[in-house]
C-alpha positions as CSV (number, residue, x, y, z in Angstrom):
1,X,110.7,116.9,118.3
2,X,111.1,114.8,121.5
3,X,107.4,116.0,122.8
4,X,106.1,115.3,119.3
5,X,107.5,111.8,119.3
6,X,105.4,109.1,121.5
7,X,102.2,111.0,121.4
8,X,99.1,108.8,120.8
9,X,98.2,109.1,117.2
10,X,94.0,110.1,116.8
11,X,93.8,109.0,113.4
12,X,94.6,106.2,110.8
13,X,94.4,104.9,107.1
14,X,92.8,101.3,107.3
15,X,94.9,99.6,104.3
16,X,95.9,96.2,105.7
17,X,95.9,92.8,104.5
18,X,96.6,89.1,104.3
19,X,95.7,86.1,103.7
20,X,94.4,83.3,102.4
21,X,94.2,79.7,103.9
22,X,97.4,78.8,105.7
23,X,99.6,75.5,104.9
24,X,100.2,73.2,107.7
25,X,103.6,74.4,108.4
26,X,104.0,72.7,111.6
27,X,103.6,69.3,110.1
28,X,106.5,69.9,107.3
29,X,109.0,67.7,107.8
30,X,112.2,67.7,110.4
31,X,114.6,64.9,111.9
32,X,114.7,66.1,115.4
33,X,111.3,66.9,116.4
34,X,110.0,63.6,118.2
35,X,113.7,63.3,119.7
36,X,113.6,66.9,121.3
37,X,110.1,66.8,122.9
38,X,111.8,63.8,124.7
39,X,114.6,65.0,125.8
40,X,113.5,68.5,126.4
41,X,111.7,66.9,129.5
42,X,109.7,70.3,130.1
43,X,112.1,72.3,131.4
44,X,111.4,75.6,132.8
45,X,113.1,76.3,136.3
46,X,115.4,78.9,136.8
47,X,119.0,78.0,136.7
48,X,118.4,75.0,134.4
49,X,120.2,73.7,131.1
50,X,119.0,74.9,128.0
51,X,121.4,72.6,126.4
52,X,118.7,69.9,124.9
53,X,116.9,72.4,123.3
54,X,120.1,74.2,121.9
55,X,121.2,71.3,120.6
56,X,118.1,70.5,118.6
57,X,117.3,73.9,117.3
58,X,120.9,75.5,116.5
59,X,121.4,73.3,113.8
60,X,118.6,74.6,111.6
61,X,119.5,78.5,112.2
62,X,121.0,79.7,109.4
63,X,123.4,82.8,108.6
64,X,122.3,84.7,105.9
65,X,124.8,87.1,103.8
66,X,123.6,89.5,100.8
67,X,125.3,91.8,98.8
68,X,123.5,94.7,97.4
69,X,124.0,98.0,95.6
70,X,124.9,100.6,97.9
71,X,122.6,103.2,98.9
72,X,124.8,106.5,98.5
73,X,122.4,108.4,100.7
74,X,122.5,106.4,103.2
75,X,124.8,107.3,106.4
76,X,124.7,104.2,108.7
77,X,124.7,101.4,106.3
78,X,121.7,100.0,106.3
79,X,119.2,100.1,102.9
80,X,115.6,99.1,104.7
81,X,112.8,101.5,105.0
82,X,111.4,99.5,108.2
83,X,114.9,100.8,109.9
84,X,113.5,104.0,109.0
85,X,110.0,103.0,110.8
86,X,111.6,102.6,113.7
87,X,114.3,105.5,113.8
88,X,111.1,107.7,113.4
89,X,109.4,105.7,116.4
90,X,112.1,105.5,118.7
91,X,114.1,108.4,117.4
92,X,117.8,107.4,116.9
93,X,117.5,105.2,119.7
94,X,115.6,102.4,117.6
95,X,116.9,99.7,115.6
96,X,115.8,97.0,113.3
97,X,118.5,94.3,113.8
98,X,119.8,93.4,110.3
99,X,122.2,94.3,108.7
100,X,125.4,93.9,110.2
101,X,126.4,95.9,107.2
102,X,129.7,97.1,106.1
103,X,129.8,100.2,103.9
104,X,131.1,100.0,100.8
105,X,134.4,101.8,99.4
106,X,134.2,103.8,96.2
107,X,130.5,103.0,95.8
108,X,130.8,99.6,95.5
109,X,128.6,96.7,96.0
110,X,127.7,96.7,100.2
111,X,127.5,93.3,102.4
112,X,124.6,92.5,105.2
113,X,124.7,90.0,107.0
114,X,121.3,88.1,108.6
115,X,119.9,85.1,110.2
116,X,117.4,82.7,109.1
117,X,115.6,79.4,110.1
118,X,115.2,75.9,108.5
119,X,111.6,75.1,108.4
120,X,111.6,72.6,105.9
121,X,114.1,69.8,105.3
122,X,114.1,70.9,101.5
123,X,115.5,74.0,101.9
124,X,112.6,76.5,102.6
125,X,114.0,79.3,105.3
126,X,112.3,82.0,107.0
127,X,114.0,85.8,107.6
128,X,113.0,89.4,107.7
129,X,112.5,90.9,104.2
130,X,114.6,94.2,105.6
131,X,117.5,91.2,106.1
132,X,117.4,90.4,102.1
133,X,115.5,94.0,100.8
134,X,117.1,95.1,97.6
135,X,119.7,92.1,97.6
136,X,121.4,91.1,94.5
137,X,122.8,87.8,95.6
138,X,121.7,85.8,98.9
139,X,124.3,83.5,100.5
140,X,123.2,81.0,103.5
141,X,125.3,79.5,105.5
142,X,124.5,76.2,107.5
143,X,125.5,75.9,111.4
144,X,128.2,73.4,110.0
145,X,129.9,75.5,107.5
146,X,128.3,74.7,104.6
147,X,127.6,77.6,102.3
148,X,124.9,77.7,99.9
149,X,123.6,79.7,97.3
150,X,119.9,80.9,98.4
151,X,117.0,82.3,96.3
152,X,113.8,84.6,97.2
153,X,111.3,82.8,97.0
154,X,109.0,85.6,98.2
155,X,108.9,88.4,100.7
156,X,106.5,90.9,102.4
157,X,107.9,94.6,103.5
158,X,104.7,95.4,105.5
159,X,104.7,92.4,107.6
160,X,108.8,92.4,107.4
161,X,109.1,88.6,106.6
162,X,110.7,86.7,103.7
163,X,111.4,83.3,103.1
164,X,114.5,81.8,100.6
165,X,115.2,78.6,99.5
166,X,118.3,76.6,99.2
167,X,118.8,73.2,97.6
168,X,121.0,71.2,99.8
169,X,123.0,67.4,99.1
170,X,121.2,65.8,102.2
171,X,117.8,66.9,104.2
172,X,118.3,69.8,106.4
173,X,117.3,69.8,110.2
174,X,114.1,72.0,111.1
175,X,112.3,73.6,113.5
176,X,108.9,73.1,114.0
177,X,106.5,76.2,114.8
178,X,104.6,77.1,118.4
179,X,102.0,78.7,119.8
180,X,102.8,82.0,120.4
181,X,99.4,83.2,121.5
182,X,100.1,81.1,124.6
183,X,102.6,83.0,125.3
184,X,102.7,85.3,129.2
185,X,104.6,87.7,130.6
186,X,107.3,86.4,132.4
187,X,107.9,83.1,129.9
188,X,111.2,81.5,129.4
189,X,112.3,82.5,125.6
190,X,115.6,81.7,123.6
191,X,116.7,83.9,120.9
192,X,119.0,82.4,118.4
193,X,120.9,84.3,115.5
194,X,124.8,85.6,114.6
195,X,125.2,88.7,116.3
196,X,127.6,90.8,114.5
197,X,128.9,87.9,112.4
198,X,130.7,86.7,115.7
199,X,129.1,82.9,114.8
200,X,125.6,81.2,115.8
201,X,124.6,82.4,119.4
202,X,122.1,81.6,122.1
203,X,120.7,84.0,124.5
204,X,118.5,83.5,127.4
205,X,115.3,85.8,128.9
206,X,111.8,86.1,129.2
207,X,109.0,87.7,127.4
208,X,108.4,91.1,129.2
209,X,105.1,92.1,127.3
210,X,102.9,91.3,124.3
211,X,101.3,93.1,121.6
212,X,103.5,96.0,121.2
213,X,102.7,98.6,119.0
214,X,105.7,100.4,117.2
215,X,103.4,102.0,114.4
216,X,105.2,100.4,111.9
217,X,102.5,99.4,110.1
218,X,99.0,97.7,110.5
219,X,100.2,94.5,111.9
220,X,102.4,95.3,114.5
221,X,101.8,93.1,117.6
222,X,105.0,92.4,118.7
223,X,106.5,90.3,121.6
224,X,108.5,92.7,123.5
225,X,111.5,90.2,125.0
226,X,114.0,90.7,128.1
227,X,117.0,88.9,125.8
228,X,120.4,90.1,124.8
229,X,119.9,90.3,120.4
230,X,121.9,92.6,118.7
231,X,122.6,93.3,114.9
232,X,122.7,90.2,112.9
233,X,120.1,88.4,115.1
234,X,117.5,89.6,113.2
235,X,115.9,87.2,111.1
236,X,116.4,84.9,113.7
237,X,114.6,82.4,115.7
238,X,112.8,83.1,119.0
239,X,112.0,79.8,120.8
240,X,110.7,78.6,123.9
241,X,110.8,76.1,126.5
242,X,110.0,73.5,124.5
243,X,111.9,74.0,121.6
244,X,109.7,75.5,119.2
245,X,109.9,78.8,117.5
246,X,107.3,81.6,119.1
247,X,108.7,84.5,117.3
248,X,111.0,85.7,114.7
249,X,113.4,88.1,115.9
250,X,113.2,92.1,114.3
251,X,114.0,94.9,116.2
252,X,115.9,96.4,119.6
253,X,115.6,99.5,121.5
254,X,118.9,101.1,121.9
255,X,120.4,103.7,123.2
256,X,123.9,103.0,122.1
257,X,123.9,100.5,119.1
258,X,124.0,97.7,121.2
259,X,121.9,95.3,123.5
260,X,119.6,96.4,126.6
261,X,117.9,93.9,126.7
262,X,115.0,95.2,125.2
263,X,114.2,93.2,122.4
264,X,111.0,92.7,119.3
265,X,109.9,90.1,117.9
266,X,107.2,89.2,115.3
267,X,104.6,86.2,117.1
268,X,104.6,83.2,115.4
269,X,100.8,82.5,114.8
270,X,100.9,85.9,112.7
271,X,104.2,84.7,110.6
272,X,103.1,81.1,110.4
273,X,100.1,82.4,108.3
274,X,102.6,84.9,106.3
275,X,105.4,82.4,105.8
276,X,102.7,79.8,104.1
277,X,101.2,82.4,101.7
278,X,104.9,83.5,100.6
279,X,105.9,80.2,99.8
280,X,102.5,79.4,98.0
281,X,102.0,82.0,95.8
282,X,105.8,84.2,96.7
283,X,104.1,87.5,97.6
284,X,100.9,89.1,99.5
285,X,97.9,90.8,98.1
286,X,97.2,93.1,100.8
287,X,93.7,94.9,101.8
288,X,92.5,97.7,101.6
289,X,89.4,99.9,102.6
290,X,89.7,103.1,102.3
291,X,89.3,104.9,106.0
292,X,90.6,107.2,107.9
293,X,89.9,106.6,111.8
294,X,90.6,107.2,115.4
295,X,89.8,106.3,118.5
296,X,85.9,106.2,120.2
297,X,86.7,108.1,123.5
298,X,83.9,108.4,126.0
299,X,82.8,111.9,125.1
300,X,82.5,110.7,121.4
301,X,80.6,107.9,122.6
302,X,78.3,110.0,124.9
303,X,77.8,112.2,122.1
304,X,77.0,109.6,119.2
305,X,74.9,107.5,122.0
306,X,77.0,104.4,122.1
307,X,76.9,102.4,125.0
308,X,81.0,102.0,125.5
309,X,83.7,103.8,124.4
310,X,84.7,100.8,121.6
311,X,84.7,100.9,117.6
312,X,86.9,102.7,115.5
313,X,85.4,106.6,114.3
314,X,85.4,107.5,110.5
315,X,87.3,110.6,110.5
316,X,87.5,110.7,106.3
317,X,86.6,108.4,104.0
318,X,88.6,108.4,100.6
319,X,86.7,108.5,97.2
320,X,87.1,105.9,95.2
321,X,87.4,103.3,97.8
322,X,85.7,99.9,98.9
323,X,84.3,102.3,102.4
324,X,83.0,105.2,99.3
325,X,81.6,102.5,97.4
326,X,79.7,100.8,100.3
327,X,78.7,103.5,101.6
328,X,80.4,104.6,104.7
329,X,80.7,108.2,106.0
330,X,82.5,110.4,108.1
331,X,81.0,109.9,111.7
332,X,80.3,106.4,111.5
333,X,81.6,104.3,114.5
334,X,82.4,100.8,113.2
335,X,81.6,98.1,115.7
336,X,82.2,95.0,113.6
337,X,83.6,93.4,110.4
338,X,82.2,90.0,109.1
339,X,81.1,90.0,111.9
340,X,83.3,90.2,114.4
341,X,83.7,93.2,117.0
342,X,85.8,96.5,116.3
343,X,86.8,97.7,119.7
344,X,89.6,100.2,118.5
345,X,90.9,101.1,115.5
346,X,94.0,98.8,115.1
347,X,91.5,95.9,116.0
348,X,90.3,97.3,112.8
349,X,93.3,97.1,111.0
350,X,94.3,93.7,112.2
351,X,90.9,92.7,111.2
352,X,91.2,93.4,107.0
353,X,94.9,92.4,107.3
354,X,92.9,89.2,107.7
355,X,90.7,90.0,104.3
356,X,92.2,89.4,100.4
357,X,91.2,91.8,97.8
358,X,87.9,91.0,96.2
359,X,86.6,89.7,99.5
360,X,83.1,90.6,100.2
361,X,82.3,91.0,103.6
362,X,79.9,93.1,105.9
363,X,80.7,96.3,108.0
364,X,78.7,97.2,110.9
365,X,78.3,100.7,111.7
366,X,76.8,102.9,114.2
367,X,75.0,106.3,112.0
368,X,72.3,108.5,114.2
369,X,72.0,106.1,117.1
370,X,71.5,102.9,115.2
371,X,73.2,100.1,114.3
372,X,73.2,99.3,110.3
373,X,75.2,96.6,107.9
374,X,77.0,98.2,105.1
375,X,77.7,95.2,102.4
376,X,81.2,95.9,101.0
377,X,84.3,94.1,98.5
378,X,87.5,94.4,100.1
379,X,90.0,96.1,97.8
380,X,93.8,95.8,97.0
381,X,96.8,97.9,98.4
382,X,98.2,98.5,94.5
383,X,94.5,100.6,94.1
384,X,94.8,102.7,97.2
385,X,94.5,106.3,97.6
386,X,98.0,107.4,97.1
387,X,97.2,106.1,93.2
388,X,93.8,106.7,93.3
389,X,95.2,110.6,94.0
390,X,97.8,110.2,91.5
391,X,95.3,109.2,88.7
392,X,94.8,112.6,86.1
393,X,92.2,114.6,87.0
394,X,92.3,114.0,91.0
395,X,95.3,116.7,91.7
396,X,98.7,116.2,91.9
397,X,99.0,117.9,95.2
398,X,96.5,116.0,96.9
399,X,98.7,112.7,95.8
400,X,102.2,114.4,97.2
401,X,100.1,115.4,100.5
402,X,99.0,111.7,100.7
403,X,102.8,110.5,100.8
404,X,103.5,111.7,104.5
405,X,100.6,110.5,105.5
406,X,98.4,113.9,106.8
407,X,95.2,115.8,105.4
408,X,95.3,119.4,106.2
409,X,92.6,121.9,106.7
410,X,92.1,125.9,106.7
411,X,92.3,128.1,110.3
412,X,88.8,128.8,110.4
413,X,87.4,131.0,113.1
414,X,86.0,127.9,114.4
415,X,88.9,126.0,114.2
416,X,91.1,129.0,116.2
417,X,88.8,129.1,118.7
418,X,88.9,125.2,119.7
419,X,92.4,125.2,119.3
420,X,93.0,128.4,121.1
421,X,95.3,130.0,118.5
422,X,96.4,133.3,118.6
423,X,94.2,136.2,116.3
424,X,97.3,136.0,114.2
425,X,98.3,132.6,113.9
426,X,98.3,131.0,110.6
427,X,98.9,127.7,108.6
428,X,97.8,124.7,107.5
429,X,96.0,122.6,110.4
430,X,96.2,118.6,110.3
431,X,92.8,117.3,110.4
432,X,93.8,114.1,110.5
433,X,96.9,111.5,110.5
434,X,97.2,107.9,108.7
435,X,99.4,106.1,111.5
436,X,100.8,103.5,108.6
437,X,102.6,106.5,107.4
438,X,105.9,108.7,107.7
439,X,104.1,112.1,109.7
440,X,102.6,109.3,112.4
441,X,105.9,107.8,112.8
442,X,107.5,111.5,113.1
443,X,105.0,112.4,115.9
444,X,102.3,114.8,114.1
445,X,98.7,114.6,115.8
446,X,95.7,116.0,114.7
447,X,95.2,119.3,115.9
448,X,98.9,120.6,115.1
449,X,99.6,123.4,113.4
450,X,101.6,123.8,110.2
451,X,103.5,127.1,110.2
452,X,106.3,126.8,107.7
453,X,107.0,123.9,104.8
454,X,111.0,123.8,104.0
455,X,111.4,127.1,106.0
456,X,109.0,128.6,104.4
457,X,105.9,130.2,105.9
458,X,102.7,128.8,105.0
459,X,99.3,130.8,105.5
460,X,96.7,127.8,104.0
461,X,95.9,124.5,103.8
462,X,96.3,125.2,99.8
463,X,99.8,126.4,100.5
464,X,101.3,123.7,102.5
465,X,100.1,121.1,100.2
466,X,101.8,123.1,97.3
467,X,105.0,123.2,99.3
468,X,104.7,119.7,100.3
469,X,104.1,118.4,96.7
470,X,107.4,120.5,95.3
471,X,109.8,119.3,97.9
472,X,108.5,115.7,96.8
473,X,109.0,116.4,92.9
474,X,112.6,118.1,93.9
475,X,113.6,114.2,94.5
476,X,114.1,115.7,98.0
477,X,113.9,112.4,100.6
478,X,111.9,114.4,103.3
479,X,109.9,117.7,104.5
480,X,110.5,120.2,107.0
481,X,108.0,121.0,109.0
482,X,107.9,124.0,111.7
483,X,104.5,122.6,114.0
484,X,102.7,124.5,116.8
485,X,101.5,123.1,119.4
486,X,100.2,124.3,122.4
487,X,102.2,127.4,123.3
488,X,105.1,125.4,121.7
489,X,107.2,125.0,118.2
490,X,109.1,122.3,116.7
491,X,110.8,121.2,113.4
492,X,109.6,117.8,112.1
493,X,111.4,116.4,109.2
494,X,108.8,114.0,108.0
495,X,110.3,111.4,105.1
496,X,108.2,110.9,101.8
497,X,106.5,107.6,101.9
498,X,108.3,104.8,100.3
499,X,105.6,103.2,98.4
C-alpha cells in the first residue's frame, strides 16, 4: 500500500464551495489590540522575547472540553472523519491534533479535549469542527480558570472550522486577525493551544512552506509550520510576529504520536471568510459543479493545441449537474471561471469554493482548438452526484461506487494494450479518481487495476461495482481492494465516504 500512497492523483470531483460576503472580523472588538502593536515593537530577531506578544494573545486562547457518545468502532479514541483524511494521506503516521481523548469504560460517554480563540469580546470563539464533531456538551475554559458553558453556533467539516459562543460576566480579551497571504518561508510563527491537557502553551518556529495539499478536501492550502503542536493544540491559534493570528492550528505529521516539528495549519485569509459566514448564518452552503478532472500535461496540451500546459481536463461530466446542464463535455480544458484563469485543477476547485449555489457565472473552455463561454448556475453540495445516483431509477450500484470515490471501466483490447496487461488479466479498471474522496486518500490512480473486491475475484467493471455496492449495504465501514499495477499487487482498504 506504501507505493500506492503519495502517488499524484490524475483525476478529481469539482464539488467545493463557500461564500458569501465576509464580516469585518478584524475590526470586532478587543482590549489589547492598540496596547500590543506598541509594545510588540516589531520584533523579529533571533534570540528575542516573545514575551509581549504572549502576554497579549494567551489570554484569549481558550481550552475547549466536549463530551460525546463513544464511537464503539473506533480503536484510538478519536470520533472525526478528517482524522481519517489524514490517516489515509499519511498512512498511520498522520494526525489531526484534537482530541486529546480518553476512551470511555463500559461504553460510556468519551471526553476530548481542544483549543479555541477569543475573537470577539462577546464570546464568539473559533476551533476545528473535528475538536467539537458529534459533541453533546462543549465546555470552555478561559486562561484564568474560568469555566464556561459554550454553544455551536455553527461549524463546517469540509473546511474543518467551527466557531462556539460563550456568554461571559465581563468582556473577554481578543485576538485580532492577520494577513496570512503575506506570509514566507522562513517567517517567525507562535503556536498557542493545551497540548495534552498539560495547561495553555507557547511554542516557537517558522513557517517552512505554504500551500500544502493533504487531499483532504477542496480547500486544502495549508501552512506547513516548523513548531512543536501536539494533541490538544488543535483548534488553536497560530500567530506571528506581530501578534495577530495567521493560522489556525489542525494537523501534524508523526511518526510516533508526538511532535516533529512538522506541523499544519489552516491560513487565516481562508478561515477569516469561513469563520464570518458561520457566525452569520451558522453553516456553509457549499458548491458544486459536477466534473471530474485532471491535470493538462504537455502532451494533452500538444494534442488539444493549447498553447501551455494549464486548465483543468474534463475527464467525466456527471448527468444532472450545473457542468451537464451548461453544457460541458468530456475533453474540454477549462481555462477560466468568471473569469478568472484555471491553471490546474485544484485552482479549479478553490475557484467554486469561492461560488454559493445558485450563482450564475461563466466557464471558459477550450473544445476543437477554440476557446468558447459556457453560461452556467452554480449548484449545491446537498444535490451532488452521490444523491443524484441515489435517486430511483439512476442505479443503486452506480450510487455505492460513487461513495469511494472511483468510476470503473471494462479491460478492453484497447485498454490492455495501453496498459500493457497480460492476455489474461482481468478486472475492473479505474478510469478515473475524485481526489475529495476515500480511494484518492487510499492511493488509487487512474489506470489501476481492480482484481478482487472483499477477496473476491472480479472479471468486469459490472462486477466490482456489484461487490462494491454489497459491502456498503452490509453496514461494512470499508472495501478491500487487491489493485495491479505495473508488474505489482496490493491490498487497499478504501473507507465508504462519510457523507
Amino acid at each position: 500500500m506504501s507505493s500506492l500512497l503519495h502517488k499524484h492523483r490524475l483525476a478529481a470531483l469539482v464539488g467545493a464551495a463557500i461564500l458569501a460576503t465576509p464580516l469585518a472580523l478584524s475590526a470586532l472588538p478587543g482590549n489589547h489590540t492598540t496596547a500590543f502593536a506598541q509594545a510588540a515593537g516589531g520584533l523579529s530577531a533571533p534570540g528575542g522575547s516573545y514575551a509581549s506578544i504572549v502576554a497579549a494573545d494567551k489570554p484569549a486562547v481558550v481550552t475547549i472540553t466536549t463530551t460525546m457518545k463513544a464511537d464503539p468502532n473506533a480503536d484510538d479514541g478519536t470520533v472525526s472523519p478528517f482524522d481519517e483524511q489524514f490517516r489515509q494521506f499519511f498512512g498511520q503516521q498522520g494526525i489531526p491534533l484534537p482530541p486529546q481523548a480518553q476512551r470511555p469504560q463500559n461504553g460510556g460517554e468519551q471526553m476530548a479535549l481542544g483549543s479555541g480563540f477569543v475573537i470577539s469580546s462577546d464570546g464568539y470563539i473559533v476551533t476545528n469542527n473535528h475538536v467539537i464533531d458529534n459533541a453533546k456538551t462543549i465546555k470552555v475554559t478561559l486562561d484564568d480558570g474560568t469555566e464556561l458553558s459554550a454553544k455551536l453556533i455553527g461549524a463546517d467539516a469540509k473546511s474543518d472550522l467551527a466557531v462556539v459562543k460563550v456568554t461571559a460576566p465581563k468582556p473577554l480579551t481578543t485576538v485580532t486577525w492577520g494577513d496570512s497571504d503575506r506570509l514566507r518561508a522562513g517567517d517567525q510563527i507562535l503556536a498557542i493551544g493545551n497540548p495534552f491537557g498539560i495547561g495553555t502553551t507557547v511554542t516557537a518556529g517558522i513557517v517552512s512552506a505554504r500551500g500544502r495539499d493533504l487531499h483532504s478536501g477542496p480547500y486544502d492550502d495549508f501552512i506547513q509550520i516548523d513548531a512543536p503542536i501536539n494533541h490538544g493544540n488543535s483548534g488553536g491559534p497560530l500567530v506571528d510576529i506581530d501578534g495577530k493570528v495567521v493560522g489556525i492550528n489542525t494537523a501534524i505529521y508523526s511518526p510516533n504520536g508526538g511532535s516533529v516539528g512538522v506541523g499544519f495549519a489552516i491560513p487565516s485569509d481562508q478561515a477569516q471568510k469561513i469563520v464570518a459566514k458561520l457566525m452569520k448564518d451558522g453553516s456553509i452552503k457549499h458548491g458544486f459543479i459536477g466534473v471530474q478532472i485532471q491535470p493538462v500535461t504537455g502532451d494533452v496540451a500538444n494534442a488539444v493545441g493549447l498553447a501551455k500546459a494549464e486548465g483543468a481536463l474534463v475527464a467525466k461530466v456527471e448527468p444532472d449537474t450545473p457542468a451537464a446542464k451548461a453544457g460541458v463535455r468530456a475533453g474540454d480544458v477549462i481555462t477560466a471561471l468568471g473569469g478568472a484563469p484555471v491553471t490546474a485543477p485544484r485552482d479549479l476547485s478553490r475557484k467554486v469554493a469561492d461560488l454559493s449555489p445558485g450563482e450564475k457565472t461563466k466557464l471558459t473552455v477550450w473544445r476543437e482548438g477554440e476557446s468558447r463561454e459556457l453560461a452556467m448556475t452554480i449548484g449545491g453540495n446537498d444535490t451532488g452526484t452521490e444523491q443524484a445516483a441515489a435517486e430511483p431509477g439512476k442505479g443503486a450500484k452506480e450510487a455505492q461506487v460513487a461513495t469511494i470515490g472511483v468510476g470503473l471501466a471494462d479491460i478492453t483490447p484497447d485498454v490492455r494494450e495501453a496498459l500493457n496487461l497480460p492476455r489474461g488479466e482481468t478486472g475492473a479498471v479505474i478510469e478515473s479518481v475524485s481526489p475529495s474522496k476515500p480511494a484518492a486518500d487510499a492511493g488509487l490512480q487512474t489506470g489501476d487495476v481492480i482484481v478482487s473486491v472483499n477477496q473476491a475475484p472480479v472479471k468486469s467493471a459490472k462486477e466490482a461495482r456489484t461487490a462494491i455496492a454489497e459491502a456498503g449495504k452490509s453496514g461494512r465501514k470499508s472495501v478491500l481492494l487487491l489493485v495491479q499495477r505495473g508488474d505489482e499487487q496490493t491490498f487497499v482498504a478504501v473507507p465508504f465516504s462519510v457523507g
